[in-house]
C-alpha positions in Angstrom: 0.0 0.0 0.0 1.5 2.9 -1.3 1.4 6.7 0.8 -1.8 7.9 -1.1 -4.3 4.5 0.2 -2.8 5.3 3.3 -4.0 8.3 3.4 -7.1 7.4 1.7 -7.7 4.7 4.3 -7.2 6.6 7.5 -9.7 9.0 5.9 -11.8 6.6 5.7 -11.6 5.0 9.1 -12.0 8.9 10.3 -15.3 9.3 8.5 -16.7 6.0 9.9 -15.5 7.0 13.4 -17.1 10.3 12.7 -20.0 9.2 11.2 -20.5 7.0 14.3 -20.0 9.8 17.2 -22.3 11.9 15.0 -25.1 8.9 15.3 -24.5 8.3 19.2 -25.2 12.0 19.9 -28.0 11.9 17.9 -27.0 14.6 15.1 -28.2 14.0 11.5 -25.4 15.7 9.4 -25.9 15.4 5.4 -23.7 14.2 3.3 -22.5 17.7 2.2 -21.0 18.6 5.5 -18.7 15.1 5.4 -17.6 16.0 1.8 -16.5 19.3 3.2 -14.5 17.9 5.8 -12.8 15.1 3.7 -12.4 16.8 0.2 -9.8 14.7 -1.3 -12.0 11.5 -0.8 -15.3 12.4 -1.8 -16.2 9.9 -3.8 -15.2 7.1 -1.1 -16.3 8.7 1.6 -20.0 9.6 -0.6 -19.8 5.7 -1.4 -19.4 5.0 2.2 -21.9 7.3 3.5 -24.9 5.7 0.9 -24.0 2.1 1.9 -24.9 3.4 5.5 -27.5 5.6 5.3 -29.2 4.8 2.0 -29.8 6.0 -1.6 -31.3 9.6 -1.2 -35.1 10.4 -2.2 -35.3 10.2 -6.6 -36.7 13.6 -7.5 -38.5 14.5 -10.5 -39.2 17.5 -12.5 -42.6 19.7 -11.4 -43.9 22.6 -12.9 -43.6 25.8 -10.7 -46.2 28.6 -10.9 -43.4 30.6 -13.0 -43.1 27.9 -15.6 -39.7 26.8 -14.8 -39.1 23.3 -13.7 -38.2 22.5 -9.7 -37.3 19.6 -8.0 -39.5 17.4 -6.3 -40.1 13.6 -4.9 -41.5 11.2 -7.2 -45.2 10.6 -7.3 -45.6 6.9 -5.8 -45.0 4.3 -8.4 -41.6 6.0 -9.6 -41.2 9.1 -12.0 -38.8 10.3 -14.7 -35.5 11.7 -13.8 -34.4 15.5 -14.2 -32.0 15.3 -17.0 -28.8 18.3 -16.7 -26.5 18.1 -20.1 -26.2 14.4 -20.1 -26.4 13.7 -16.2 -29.5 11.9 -14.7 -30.4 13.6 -11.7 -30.7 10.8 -9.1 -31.3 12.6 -5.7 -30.3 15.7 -3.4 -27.1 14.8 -1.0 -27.6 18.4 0.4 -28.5 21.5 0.8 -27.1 25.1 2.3 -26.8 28.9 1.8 -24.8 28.5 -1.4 -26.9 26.0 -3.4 -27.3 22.4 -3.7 -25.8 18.8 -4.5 -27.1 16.2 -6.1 -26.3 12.4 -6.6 -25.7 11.9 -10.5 -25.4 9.5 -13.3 -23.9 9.6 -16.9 -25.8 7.2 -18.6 -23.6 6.9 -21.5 -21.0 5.8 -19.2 -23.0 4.1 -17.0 -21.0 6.0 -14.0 -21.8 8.8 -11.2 
């Protein structure tokens, strides 16, 4: 194991520990706030994160009274997927002052 998985790693074991005081006290933090604290393993620590909390809510396109199109749950039974460029818009990770991030997948090559 070469310097960069070991880093990877401990990061990893720190987001699990983390992740683990955070349920004990009771606090709820999204997926967002952990990307922020381990930025240079995002994707393993957002792969982490899903396998233990779960796939986020699909969302689906809905009409606002403006005409533009907002995000929204899916009716029950399933619904269509927001499409951005060629990104599927699979669910929100999180939310805060400065916008929003959302789970994604490229279709074409089958990858989020």
């Amino acid at each position: 194991m070469d310097a960069h998985e070991n880093e990877g790693a401990a990061a990893l074991f720190d987001f699990l520990c983390l992740w683990e005081e955070d349920q004990e006290a009771g606090l709820d933090r999204p997926l967002a706030e952990y990307l922020a604290r381990f930025p240079r393993q995002q994707v393993e620590v957002a792969g982490e994160y899903l396998g233990l909390v779960g796939p986020p809510t699909v969302l689906r396109p809905a009409e606002d009274s403006g005409g533009s199109q907002a995000l929204s749950p899916p009716a029950p039974g399933g619904g269509a997927h927001r499409q951005v460029g060629n990104y599927l818009l699979l669910g929100e990770l999180g939310a805060g002052g400065q916008g929003s991030v959302f789970l994604a997948e490229d279709p074409a090559h089958g990858r989020g």
